[in-house]
C-alpha positions as CSV (number, residue, x, y, z in Angstrom):
1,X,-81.0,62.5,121.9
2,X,-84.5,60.9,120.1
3,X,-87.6,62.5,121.3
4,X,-90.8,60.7,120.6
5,X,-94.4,62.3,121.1
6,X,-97.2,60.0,121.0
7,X,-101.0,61.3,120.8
8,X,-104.2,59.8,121.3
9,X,-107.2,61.7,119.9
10,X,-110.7,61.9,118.7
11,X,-112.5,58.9,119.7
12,X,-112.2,59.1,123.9
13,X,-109.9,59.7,126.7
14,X,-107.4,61.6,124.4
15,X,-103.6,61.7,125.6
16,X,-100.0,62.8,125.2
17,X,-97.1,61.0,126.1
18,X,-93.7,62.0,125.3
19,X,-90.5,59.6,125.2
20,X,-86.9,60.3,125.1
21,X,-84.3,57.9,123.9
22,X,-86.3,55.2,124.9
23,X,-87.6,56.4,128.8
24,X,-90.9,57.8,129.5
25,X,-90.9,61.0,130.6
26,X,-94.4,62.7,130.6
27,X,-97.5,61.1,130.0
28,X,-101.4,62.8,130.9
29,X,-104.5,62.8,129.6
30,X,-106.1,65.7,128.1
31,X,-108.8,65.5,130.9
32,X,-107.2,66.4,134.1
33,X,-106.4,70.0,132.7
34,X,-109.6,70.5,130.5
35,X,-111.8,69.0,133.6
36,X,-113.4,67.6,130.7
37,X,-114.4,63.6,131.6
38,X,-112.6,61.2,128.9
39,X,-112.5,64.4,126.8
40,X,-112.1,63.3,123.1
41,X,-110.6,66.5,121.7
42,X,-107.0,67.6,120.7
43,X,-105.2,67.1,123.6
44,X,-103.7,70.5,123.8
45,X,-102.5,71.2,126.8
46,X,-101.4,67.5,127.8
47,X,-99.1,67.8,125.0
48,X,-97.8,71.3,126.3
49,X,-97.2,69.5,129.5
50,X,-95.0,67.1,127.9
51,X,-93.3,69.2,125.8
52,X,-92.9,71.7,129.4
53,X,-91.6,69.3,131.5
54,X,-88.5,68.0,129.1
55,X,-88.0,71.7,128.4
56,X,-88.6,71.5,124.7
57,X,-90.7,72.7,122.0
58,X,-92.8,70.9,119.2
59,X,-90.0,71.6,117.3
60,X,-87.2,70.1,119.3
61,X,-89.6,66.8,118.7
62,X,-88.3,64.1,116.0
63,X,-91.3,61.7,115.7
64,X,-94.7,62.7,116.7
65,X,-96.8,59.4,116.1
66,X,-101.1,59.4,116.0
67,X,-101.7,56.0,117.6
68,X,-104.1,54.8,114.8
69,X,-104.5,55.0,111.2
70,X,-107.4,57.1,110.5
71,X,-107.9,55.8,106.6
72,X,-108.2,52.3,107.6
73,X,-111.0,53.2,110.1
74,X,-113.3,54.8,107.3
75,X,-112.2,51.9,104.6
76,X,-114.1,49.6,107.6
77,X,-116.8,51.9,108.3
78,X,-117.8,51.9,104.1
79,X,-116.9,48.1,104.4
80,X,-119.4,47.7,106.9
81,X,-122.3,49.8,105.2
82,X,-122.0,48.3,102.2
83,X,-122.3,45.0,104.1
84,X,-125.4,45.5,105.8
85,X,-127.0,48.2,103.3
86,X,-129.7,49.1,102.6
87,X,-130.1,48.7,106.8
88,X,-128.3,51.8,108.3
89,X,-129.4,54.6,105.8
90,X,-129.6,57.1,108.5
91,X,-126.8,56.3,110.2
92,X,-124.5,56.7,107.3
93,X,-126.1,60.0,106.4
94,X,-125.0,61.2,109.9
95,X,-121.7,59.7,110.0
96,X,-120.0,60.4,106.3
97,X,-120.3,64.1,106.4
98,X,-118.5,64.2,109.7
99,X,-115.6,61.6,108.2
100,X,-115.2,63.6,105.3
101,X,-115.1,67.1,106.8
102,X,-113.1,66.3,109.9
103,X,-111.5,62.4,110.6
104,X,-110.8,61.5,107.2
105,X,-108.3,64.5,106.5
106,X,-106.7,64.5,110.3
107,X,-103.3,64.2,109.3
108,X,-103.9,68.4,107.8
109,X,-106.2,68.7,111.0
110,X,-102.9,68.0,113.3
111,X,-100.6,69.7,111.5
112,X,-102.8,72.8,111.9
113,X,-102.9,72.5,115.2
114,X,-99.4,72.0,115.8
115,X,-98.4,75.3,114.8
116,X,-100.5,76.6,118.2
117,X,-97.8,74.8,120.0
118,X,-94.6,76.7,118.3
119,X,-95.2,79.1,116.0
120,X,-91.6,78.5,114.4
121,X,-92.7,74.5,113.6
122,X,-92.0,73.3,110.5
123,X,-93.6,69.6,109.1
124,X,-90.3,68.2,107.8
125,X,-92.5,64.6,108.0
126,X,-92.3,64.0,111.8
127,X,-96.0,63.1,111.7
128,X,-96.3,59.1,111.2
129,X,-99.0,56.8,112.3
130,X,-99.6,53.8,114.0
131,X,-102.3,51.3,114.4
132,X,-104.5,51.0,117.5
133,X,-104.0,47.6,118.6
134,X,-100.1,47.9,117.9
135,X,-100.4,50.7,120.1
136,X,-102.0,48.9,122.8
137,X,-100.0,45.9,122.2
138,X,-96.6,48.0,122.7
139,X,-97.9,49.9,125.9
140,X,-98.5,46.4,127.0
141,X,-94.9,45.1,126.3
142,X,-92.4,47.1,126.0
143,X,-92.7,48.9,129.7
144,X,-93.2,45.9,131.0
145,X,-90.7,44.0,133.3
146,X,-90.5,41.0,131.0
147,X,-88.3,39.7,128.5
148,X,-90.6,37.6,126.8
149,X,-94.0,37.7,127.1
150,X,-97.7,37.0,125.4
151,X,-99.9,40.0,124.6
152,X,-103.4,40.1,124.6
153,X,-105.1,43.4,123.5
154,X,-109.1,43.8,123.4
155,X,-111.2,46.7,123.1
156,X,-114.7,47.6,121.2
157,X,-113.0,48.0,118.1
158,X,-109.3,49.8,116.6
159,X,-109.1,50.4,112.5
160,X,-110.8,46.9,111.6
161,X,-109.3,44.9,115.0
162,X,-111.4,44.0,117.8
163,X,-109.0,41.3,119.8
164,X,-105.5,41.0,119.0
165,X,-102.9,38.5,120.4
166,X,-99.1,39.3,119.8
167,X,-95.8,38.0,121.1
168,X,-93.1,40.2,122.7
169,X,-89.5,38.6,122.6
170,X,-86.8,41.6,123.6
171,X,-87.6,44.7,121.3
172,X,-89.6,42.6,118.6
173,X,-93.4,42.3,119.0
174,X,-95.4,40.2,116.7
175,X,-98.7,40.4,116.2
176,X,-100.0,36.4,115.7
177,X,-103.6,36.5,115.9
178,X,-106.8,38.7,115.6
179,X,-110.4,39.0,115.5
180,X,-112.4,41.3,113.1
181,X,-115.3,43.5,113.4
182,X,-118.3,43.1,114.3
183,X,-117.5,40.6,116.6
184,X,-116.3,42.2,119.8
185,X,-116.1,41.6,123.3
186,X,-115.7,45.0,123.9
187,X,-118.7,46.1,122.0
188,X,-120.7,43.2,123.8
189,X,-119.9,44.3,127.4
190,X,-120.9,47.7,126.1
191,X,-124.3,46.4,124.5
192,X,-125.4,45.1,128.3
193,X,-123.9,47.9,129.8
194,X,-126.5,49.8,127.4
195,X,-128.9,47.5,128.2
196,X,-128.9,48.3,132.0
197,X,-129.2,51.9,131.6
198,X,-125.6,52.8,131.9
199,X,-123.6,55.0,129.7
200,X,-121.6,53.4,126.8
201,X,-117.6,53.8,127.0
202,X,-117.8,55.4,130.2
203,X,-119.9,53.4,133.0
204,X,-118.9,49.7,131.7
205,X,-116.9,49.3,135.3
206,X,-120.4,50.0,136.7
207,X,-121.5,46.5,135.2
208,X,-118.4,44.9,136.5
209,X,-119.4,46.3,140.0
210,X,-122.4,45.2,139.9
211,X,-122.2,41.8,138.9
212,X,-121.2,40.3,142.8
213,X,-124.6,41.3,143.4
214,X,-126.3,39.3,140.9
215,X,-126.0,35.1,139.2
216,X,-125.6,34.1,136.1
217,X,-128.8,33.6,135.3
218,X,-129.0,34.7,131.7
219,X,-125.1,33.0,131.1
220,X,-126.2,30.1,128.4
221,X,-128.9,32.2,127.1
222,X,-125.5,34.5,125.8
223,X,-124.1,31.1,124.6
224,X,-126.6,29.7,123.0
225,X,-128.1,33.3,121.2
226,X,-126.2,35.4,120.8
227,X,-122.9,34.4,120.4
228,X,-121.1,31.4,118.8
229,X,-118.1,30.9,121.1
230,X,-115.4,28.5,119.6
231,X,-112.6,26.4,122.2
232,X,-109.8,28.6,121.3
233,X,-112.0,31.6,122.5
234,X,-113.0,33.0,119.2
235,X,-116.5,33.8,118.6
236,X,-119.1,35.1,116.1
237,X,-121.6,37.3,117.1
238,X,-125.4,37.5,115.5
239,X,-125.4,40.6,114.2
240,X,-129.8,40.5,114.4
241,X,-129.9,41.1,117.9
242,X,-127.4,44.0,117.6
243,X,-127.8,47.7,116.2
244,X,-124.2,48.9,116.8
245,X,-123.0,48.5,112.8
246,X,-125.0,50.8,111.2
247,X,-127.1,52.1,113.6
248,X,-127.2,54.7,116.6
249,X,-128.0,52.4,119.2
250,X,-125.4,49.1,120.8
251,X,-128.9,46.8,120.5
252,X,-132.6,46.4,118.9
253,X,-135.5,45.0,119.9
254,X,-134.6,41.5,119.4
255,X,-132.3,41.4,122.0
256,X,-134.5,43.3,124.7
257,X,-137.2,40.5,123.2
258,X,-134.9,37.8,124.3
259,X,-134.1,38.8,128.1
260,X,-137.8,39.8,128.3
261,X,-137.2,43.7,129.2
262,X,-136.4,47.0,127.8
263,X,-133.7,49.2,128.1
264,X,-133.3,50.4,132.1
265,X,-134.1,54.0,132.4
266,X,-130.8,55.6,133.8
267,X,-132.9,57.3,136.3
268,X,-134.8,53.6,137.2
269,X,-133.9,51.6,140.0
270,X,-131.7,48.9,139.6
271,X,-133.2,45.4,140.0
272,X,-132.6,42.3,140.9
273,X,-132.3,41.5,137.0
274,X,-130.0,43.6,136.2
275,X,-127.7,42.4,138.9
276,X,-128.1,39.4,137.1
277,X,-127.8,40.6,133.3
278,X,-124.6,42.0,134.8
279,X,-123.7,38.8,136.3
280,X,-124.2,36.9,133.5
281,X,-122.2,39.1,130.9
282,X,-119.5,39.6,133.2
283,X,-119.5,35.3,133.5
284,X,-119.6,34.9,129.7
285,X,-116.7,38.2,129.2
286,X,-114.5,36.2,131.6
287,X,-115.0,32.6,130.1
288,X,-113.7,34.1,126.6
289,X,-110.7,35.4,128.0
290,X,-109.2,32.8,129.6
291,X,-110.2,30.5,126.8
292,X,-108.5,32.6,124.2
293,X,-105.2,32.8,127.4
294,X,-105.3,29.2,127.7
295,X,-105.3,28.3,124.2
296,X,-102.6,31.0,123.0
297,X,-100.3,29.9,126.3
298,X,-100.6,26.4,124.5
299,X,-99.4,28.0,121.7
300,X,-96.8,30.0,122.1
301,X,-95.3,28.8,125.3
302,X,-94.5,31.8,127.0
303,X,-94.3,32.5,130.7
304,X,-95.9,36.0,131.2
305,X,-98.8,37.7,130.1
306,X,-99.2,41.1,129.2
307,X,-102.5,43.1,128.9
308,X,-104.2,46.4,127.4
309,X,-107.0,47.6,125.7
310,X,-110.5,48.9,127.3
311,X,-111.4,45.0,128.6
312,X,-107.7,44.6,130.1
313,X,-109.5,47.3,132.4
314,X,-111.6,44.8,133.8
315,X,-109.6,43.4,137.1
316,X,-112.1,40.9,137.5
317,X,-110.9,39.4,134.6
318,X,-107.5,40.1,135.4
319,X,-107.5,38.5,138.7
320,X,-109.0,35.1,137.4
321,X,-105.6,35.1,134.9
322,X,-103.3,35.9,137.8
323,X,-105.0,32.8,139.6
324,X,-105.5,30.5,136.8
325,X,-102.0,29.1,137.0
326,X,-101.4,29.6,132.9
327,X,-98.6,32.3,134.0
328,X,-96.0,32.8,136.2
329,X,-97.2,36.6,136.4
330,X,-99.1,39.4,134.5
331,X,-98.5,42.8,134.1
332,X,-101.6,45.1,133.2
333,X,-101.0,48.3,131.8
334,X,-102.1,50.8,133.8
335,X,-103.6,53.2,131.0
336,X,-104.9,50.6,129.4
337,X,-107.9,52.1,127.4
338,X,-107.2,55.0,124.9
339,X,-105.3,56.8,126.6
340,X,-102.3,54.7,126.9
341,X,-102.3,54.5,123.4
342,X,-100.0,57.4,123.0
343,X,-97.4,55.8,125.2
344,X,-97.7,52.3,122.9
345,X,-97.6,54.6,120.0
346,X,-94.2,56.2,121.1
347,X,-92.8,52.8,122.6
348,X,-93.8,51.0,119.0
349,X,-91.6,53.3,116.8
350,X,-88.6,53.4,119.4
351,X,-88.3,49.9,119.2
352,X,-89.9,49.1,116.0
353,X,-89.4,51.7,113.6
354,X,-86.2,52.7,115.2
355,X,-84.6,49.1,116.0
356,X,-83.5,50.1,119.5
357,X,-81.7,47.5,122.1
358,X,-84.5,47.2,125.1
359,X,-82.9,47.6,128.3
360,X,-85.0,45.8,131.3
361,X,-85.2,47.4,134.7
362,X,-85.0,44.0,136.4
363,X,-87.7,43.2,138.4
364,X,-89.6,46.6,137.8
365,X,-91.5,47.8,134.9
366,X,-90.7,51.4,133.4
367,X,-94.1,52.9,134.1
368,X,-92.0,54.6,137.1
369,X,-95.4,54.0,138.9
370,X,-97.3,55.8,136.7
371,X,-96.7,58.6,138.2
372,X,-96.1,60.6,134.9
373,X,-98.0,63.5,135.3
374,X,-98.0,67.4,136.4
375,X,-96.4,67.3,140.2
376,X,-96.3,70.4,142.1
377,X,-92.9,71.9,144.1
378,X,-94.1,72.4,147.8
379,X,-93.3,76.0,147.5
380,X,-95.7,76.4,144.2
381,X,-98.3,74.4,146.5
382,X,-98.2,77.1,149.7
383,X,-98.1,79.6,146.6
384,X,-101.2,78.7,145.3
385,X,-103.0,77.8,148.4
386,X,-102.1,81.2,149.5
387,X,-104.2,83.0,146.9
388,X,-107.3,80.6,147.1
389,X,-107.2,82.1,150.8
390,X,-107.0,78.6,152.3
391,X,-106.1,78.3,155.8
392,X,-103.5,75.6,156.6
393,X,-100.4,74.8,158.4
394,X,-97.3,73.0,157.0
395,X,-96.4,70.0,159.1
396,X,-93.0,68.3,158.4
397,X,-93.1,64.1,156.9
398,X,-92.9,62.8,160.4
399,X,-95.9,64.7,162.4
400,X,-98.0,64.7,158.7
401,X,-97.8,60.9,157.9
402,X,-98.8,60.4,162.0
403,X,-101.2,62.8,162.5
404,X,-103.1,61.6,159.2
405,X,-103.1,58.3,160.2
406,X,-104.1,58.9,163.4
407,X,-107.0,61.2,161.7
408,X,-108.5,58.3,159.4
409,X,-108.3,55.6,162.3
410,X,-110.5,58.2,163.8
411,X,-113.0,57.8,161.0
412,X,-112.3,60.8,159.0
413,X,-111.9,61.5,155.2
414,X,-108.9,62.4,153.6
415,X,-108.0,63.9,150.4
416,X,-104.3,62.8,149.6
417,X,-102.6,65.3,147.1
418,X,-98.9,64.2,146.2
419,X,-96.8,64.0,143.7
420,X,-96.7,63.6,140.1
421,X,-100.8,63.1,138.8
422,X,-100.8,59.7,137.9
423,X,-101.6,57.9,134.0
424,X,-104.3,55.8,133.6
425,X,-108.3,55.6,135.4
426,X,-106.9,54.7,138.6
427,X,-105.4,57.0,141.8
428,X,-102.8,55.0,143.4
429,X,-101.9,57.2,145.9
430,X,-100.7,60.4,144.6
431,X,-104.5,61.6,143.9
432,X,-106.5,60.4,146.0
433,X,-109.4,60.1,148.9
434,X,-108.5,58.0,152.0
435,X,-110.1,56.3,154.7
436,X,-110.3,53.4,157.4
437,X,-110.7,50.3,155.8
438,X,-112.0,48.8,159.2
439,X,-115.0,50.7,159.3
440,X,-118.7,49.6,158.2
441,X,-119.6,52.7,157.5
442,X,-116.8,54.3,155.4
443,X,-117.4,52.8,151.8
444,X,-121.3,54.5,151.7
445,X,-120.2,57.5,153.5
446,X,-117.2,57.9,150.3
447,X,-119.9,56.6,148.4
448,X,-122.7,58.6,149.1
449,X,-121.5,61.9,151.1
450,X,-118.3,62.4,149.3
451,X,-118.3,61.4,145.9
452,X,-121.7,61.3,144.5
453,X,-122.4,57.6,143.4
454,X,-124.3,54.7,144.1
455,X,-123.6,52.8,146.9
456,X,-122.7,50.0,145.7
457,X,-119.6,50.7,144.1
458,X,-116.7,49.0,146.0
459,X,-113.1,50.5,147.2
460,X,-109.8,49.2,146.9
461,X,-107.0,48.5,149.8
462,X,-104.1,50.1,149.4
463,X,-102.1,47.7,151.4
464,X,-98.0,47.5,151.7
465,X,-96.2,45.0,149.6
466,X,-94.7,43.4,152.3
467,X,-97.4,42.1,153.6
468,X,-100.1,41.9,151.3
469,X,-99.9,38.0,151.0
470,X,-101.2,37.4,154.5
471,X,-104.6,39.5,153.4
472,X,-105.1,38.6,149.8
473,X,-104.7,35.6,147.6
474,X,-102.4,37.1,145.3
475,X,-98.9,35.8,145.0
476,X,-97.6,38.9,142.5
477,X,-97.4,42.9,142.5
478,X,-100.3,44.4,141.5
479,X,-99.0,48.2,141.7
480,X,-101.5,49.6,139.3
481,X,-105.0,48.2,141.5
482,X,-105.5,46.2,138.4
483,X,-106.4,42.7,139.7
484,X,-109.7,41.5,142.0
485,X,-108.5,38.8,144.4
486,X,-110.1,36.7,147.4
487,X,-109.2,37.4,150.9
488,X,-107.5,34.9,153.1
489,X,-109.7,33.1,155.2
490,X,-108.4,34.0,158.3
491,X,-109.6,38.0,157.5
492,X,-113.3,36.8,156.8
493,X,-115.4,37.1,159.2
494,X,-118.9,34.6,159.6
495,X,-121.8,36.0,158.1
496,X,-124.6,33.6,158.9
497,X,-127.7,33.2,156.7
498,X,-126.8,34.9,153.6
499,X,-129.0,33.1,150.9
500,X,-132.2,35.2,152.1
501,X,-130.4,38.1,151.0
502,X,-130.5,40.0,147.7
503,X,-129.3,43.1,145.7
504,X,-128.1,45.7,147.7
505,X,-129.1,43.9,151.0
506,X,-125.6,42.2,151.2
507,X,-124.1,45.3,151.4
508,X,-125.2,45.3,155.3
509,X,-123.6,41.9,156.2
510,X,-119.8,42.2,157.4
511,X,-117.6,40.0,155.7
512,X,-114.2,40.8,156.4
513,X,-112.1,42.8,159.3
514,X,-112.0,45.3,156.6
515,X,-115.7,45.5,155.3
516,X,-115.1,48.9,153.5
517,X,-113.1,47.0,151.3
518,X,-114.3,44.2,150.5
519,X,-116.6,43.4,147.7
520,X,-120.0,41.1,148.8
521,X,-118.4,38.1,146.9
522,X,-115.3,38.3,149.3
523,X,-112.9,40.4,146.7
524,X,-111.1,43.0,146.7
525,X,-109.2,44.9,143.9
526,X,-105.5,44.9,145.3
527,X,-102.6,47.7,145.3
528,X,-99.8,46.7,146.3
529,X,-97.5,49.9,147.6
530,X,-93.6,49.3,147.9
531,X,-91.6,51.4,149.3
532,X,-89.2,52.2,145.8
533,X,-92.0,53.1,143.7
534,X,-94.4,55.4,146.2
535,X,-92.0,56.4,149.3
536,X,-94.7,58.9,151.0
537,X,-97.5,56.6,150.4
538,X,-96.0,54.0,151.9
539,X,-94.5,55.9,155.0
540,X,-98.1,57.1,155.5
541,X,-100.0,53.5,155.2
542,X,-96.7,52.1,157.8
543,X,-97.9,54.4,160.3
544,X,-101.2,53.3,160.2
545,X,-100.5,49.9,160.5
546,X,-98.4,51.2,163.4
547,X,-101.2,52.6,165.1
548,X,-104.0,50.3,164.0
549,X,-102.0,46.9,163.0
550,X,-104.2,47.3,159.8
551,X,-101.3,47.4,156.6
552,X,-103.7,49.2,154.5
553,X,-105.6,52.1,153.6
554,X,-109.3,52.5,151.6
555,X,-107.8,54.4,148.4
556,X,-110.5,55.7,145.6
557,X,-110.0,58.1,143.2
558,X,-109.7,61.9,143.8
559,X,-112.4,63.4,142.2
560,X,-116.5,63.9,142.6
561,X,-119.0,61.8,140.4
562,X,-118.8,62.2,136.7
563,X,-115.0,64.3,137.0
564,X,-112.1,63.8,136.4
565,X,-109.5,62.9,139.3
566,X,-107.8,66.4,140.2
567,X,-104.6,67.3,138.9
568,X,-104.0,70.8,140.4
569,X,-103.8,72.1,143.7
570,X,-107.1,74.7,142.7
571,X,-108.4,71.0,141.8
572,X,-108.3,69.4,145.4
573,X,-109.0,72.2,147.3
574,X,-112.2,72.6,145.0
575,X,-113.1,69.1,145.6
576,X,-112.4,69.8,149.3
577,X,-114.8,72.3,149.7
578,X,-117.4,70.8,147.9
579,X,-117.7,67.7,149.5
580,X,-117.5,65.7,153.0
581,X,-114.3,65.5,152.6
582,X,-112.9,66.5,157.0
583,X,-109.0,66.8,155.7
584,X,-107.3,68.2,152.6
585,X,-103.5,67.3,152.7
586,X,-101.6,68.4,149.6
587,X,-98.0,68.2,149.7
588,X,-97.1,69.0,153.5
589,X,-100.0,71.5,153.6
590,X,-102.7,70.2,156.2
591,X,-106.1,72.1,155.8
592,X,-108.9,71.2,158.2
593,X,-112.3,71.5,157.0
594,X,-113.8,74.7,158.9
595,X,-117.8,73.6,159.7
């Protein structure tokens, strides 16, 4: 037996993920047990977790891999000051200490803190490192259902790599291609996303939401200014507009100069030109994408497409590449920011390092539907409710799946506890908050009563495999809510004069026979639930489409604004109590909320 522990650390979303003899066994990130959101610190407990649930300790562990390689980070970070000096004084000043004193010597930093883990550890040279795109490229692949496949990996930045294309063929992965700091797509999204008052590396699905609401008014502004875009989708960005090289800020004054406002006070309302900033940054992110797909599918040939890093988090994007016709299918992975860097990290050395046979689990990936988190024995549940003093009743699977569904087609909310937590930003049905997709009201009463956040913020359907093709134009699984897709026709509904309509405004016009779903452009971003992967889930959504002939529920993430999704029991019920949530259901424990 090989036992591989990957960690992600230190930058954002930190993780553990723990693989043995090739299979993934564990994977969590260090937020659902520090309840810290995208907590960047040692992730000390996730990798506990792992190490608890295959019953070993850190020193039963061969490899343990860091998914980047900390030296090459700091060789660009001098590289870059010296490029732009004297500009960036203060920044440095700030910045080298911390390098020097912490990041630069992390290798002794995590050997430190392994010893918390097992006192009777010894460093016999299990610690190696990867890079950071590798990483992403390899939690891309290598769970993937595909033989062959083209990668593409883009984020802000790795060590020196900002967009990197590679080449999957079996247990070999090839990285072909790559763009360089300072020219980033990910560090562009994140300039708007500064620019319209939202938090960097944590709100830049905000500007992704709100684009629908806006044009592309400021698109060939983008083009023409600030960036110099080339037909196989590499670009150069002027670096005069931008502050996020040397300085503490993503832009300057230049660039609010050139769209003719400042920065968007976070507490500000949102106007109609930031809709369309949003609009037109989510136009331009989407053009580069598929230009550098189409041009590397000319290229290399290959069938399938395989995605990760913070951008492959963008389902907008990833629904125009399922649709474009370049690929016979894509697979997203379903942590792909940060945190499933661990994971890549692990997968990378199994196969690369190690020079293992890959074994494909025919027509499914290996994710085992991301359900690789803590899960929770119903008897540990009843335990645990039982000394938070909750009152509930235990219902076996035929009367719970029922009576729930028969509860939301009635208009209530319903917090879903099941299951193994899952990996990755997204609840798919083990974690999560449920409700009638039918209803007008439902997506601002989630929005607004239940979880804290602006009400423009779309849900997703959770609908059953089996019949998701008579809803949605998507001809593929999409397991992991990773891909935005049209509705049929047929499930639109006429909305009459619509041009006199703007911002938030369209959020009163029903589109659809599931409004609370769909997105004002006619969109939705698409689960797919099978019966293999999520059994429960599925049983429940069946007997709602029983009762309703609806095949779908409104599925959001378990959690209140600016948390993370629960992972405990104490989590839900906390989340229960605090919010508008009518019904907790965790396990086969049904709690009613007691006005």
């Amino acid at each position: 037996m090989i036992s591989i522990l990957g960690i992600a650390a230190f930058y954002h979303d930190s993780s553990a993920a723990l693989v043995i003899d090739g299979k993934i066994v564990a994977a969590a990130q260090e937020e659902r047990f520090s309840r810290i959101k995208n907590d960047a610190g040692y992730p000390k407990q996730a990798i506990d977790y792992c190490l608890a649930t295959a019953g070993l300790t850190l020193s039963d562990i061969d490899h343990i891999i860091f998914y980047e390689k900390p030296f090459l980070k700091f060789e660009r970070l001098l590289d870059t000051y010296l490029a732009f000096a004297p500009k960036g004084v203060r920044s440095f000043v700030l910045a080298i200490p911390v390098w020097i004193k912490e990041k630069l010597f992390q290798k002794n930093m995590l050997l430190q803190q392994f010893v918390e883990h097992d006192q009777n550890w010894i460093d016999k040279g299990q610690l190696k490192f990867s890079e950071h795109h590798l990483s992403h490229c390899s939690s891309a692949f290598y769970p993937s259902p595909f033989e062959e496949a083209l990668i593409l990996s883009i984020d802000g930045v790795g060590e020196r790599t900002t967009t990197c294309v590679a080449v999957g063929q079996g247990n070999n992965l090839s990285i072909i291609k790559e763009l360089s700091f300072p020219h980033s797509l990910g560090l562009l999204y994140s300039a708007f996303t500064q620019y319209i008052g939202f938090r960097v590396n944590y709100d830049e699905y905000k500007v992704m939401g709100l684009a629908p609401y806006g044009e592309p008014v400021y698109h060939q502004i983008i083009l023409d200014k600030l960036i110099d875009l080339k037909e196989d989708g590499s670009f150069w960005l002027d670096q005069t507009y931008f502050d996020y090289a040397t300085g503490t800020s993503m832009i300057n004054d230049k660039f609010c100069t050139l769209f003719g406002q400042p920065i968007r006070d976070e507490k500000a309302p949102l106007s109609q030109f930031h809709m369309d900033i949003a609009r037109s940054i989510q136009r331009v992110a989407e053009d580069i994408v598929l230009m550098i797909a189409r041009h590397m599918k000319e290229e290399t040939q290959r069938r399938h497409l395989c995605l990760a890093g913070g951008v492959a988090q963008n389902s907008v994007i990833n629904g125009i590449l399922a649709h474009s016709g370049l690929f016979d299918e894509i697979w997203v992975q379903p942590a792909a920011a940060d945190a499933g860097g661990s994971l890549g990290a692990a997968l990378a050395y199994w196969y690369q390092a190690l020079g293992n046979t890959r074994q494909l689990e025919t027509a499914r990936d290996s994710m085992g539907g991301s359900a690789l988190g803590p899960g929770f024995t119903q008897s540990e549940i009843e335990t645990r409710l039982i000394d938070l003093e909750a009152v509930f009743e235990v219902l076996s699977d035929e009367d719970l799946f029922d009576i729930v569904a028969e509860h939301i087609a009635d208009g209530k909310v319903i917090g879903w506890f099941d299951g193994r937590t899952e990996f990755g930003p997204r609840a798919l049905g083990n974690r999560s908050i449920l409700g009638d997709p039918r209803s007008e009201s439902m997506q601002t009463k989630i929005n607004l009563k239940v979880k804290g956040r602006e009400s423009f913020r779309p849900f997703a359907p959770a609908v059953l495999a089996e019949h998701c093709a008579q809803w949605f134009k998507l001809d593929q699984r999409s397991p992991y809510m990773g891909m935005v897709v049209p509705l049929v026709e047929s499930k639109l509904t006429p909305v009459g004069r619509d041009e006199d309509k703007f911002g938030f405004d369209k959020l009163k016009i029903r589109r659809s026979v599931i409004p609370a779903v769909t997105h004002v452009d006619c969109t939705a971003r698409v689960q797919t639930v099978d019966v293999d992967t999520r059994p429960r889930f599925h049983a429940l959504i069946s007997a709602f489409h029983k009762l309703t002939e609806c095949p779908m529920l409104l599925n959001t993430s378990f959690n209140m604004r600016d948390e993370p999704i629960v992972c405990s029991p104490e989590d839900a019920y906390s989340c229960f109590v605090a919010t508008n949530i009518d019904i907790l259901v965790v396990g086969n424990c049904f709690i009613r909320k007691v006005h």
